[in-house]
N, C-alpha and C positions, 0 to 999 in steps of 0.2 A: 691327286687322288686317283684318277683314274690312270695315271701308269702306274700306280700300286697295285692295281687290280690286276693290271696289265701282265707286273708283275709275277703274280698269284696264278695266272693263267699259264703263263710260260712253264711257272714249274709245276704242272699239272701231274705230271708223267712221275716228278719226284713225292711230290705228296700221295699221291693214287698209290707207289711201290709202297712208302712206308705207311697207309692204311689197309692196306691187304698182308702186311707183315706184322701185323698190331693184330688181325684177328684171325691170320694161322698159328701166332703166339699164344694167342690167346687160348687155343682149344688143344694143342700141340700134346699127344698121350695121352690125350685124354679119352674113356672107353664111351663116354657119351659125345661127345663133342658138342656139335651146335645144338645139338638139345637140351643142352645146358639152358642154353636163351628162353628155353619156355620150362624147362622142369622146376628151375627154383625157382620165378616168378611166381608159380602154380602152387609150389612147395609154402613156400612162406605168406601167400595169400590162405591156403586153407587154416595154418595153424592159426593167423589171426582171426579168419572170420570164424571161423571154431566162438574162440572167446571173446568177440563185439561181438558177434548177432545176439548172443545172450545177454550180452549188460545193455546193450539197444534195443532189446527186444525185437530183434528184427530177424525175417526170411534169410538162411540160409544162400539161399537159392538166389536172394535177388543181392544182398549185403555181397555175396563173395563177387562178384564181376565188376561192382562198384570199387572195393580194397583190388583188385588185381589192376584195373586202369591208372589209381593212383599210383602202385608197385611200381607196374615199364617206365609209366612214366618221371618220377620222381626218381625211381632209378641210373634212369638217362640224365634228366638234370645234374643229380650229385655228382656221378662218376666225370660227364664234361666240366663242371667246375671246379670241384675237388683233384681231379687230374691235368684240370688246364692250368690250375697253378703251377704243377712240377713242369708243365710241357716246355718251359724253354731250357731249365733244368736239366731236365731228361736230353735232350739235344743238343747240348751244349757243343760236343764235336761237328755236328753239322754246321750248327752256327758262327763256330771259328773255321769252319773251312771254306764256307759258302757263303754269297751273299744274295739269298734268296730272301723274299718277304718272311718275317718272321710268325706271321698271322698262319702261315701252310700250318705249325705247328701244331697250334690248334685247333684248326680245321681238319684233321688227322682223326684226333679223337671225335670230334664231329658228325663225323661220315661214319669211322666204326660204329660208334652208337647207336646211329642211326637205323645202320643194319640189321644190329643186333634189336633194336626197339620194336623193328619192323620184322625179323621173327619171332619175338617178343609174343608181340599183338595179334599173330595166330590163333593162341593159346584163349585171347578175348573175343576174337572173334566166333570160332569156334562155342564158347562157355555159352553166348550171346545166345548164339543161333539152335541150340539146346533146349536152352531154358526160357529164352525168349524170342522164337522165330517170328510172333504177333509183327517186332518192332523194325523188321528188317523191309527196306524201302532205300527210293532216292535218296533219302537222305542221309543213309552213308557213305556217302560220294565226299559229303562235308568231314566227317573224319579224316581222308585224307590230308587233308590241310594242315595236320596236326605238325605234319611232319616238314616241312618246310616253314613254320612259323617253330617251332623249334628248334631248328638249327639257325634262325634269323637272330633269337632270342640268346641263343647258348654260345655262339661263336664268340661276339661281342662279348660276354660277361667271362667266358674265358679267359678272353686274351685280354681283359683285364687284369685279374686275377695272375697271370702272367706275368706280367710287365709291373706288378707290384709287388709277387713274389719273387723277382729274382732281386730286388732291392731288401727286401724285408720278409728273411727267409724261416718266419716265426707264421707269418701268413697260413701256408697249408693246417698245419696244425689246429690254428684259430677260424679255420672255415668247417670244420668238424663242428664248434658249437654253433658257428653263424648256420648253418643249411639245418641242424637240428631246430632252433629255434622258429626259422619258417616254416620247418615241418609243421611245428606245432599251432602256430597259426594259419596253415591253409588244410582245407578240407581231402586232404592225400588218404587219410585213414575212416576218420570222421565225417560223418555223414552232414549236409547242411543244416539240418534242422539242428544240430544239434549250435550249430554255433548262432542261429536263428532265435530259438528260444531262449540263449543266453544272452542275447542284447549286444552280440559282436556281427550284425548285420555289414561293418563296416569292413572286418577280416576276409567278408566274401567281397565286398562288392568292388574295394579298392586294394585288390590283390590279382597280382597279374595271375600267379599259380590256379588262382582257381578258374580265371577265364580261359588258361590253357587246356583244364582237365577238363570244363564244358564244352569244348570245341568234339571230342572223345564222347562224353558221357552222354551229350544231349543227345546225339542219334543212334548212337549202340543201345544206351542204358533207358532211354526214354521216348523213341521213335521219332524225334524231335531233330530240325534244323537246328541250329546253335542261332544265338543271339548275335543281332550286328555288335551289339556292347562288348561283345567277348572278343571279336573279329578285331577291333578301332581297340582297343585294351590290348593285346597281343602287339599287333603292328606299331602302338606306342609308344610299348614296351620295347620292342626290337630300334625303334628309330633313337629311341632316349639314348640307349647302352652303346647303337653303333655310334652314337656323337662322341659319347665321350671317347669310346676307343680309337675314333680315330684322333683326338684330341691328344688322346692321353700317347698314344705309338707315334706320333709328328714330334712329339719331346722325348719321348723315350725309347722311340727304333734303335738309335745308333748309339746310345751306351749304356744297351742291354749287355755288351759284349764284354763291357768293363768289370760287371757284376758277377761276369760266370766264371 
């Protein structure tokens, strides 16, 4: 294990090119560029909360910074897992040329997202400090955290996703309704109460997505430290998915190669 890491570290210099080359692609002619990272977040949080604050009958003002935290972030999730399936796909000539851990791959998109999550979340901080300057204190020091218990969490479920699609290349496809379906069971759009009052107490409380988006919401959205439950829930989360990956890449490192 640990000369895999070892691994990983060596090719620092080659993964770091191809994640700065992932998000000058990314923006490349484009007349907004990285403002893209907070316009459409911004863009697609109003048009929703437009139409929940009214069927929730809720504030405007306080509903739209709640739908924009689940936006970055759910955003981030899909894009690393839905993209970490293609990622040994998508690399296939590095992978027959090189034999670097294949984990950098998606660890690539990882770090992009990251970036992009982390200009993102401007656009929330900002909204925050507006509408609710009351809540701002120590305790967003704790949202920081978000960001490395998310990439603890995403890398692992990646490079899962990975190593399963290049075997079973029907996968990506079929993670379109898997990640919609969680959507709909975690509080990304929908507010708690609503899944409270419907007797689904168990969708928040044994659901990693929602301890992740409370780590975020409890001291942006509510001037509140986050819960140790949400902390020991995340960490978990991240120790579960890194077992298996490294489980599941000790069987399936060396003939991923076979497959591509």
């Amino acid at each position: 294990m640990m000369g895999y890491v070892q691994g990983i570290w060596s090719a620092r210099y080659f993964w770091v090119h191809l994640t700065q080359a992932d998000l000058r692609s990314r923006w490349r002619r484009s007349f907004f560029g990285i403002l893209w990272s907070v316009l459409q977040p911004l863009g697609l949080t109003l048009l929703i909360s437009v139409v929940f604050s009214r069927i929730f009958q809720s504030s405007l003002a306080d509903y739209a910074p709640y739908i924009l935290s689940g936006v970055i972030i759910w955003e981030y999730i899909v894009f690393n897992v839905v993209g970490g399936a293609l990622a040994f796909v998508q690399a296939d000539a590095y992978i027959k040329q090189t034999r670097h851990p294949l984990a950098i791959y998606t660890l690539r998109n990882v770090i992009s997202g990251l970036i992009i999550l982390a200009i993102a979340s401007t656009s929330l901080i900002g909204w925050v400090l507006v509408i609710k300057p009351q809540n701002f204190g120590w305790c967003w020091l704790a949202a920081l955290s978000i960001f490395p218990l998310l990439g603890l969490i995403v890398w692992p479920w990646a490079t899962l996703m990975a190593y399963f699609s290049v075997r079973f290349r029907d996968l990506p496809h079929m993670l379109g309704l898997i990640m919609q379906a969680i959507w709909f069971v975690s509080p990304i759009y929908f507010q708690d109460s609503v899944f409270r009052h419907g007797g689904l107490n168990g969708l928040l409380t044994y659901n990693p997505i929602y301890h992740l988006l409370q780590i975020v919401r409890a001291p942006l959205l509510y001037g509140q430290w986050p819960a140790l439950t949400d902390y020991l829930w995340c960490l978990g989360t991240a120790l579960f998915l890194g077992m298996i990956a490294i489980a599941v890449g000790r069987y399936a490192e060396k003939r991923v190669i076979f497959y591509l």
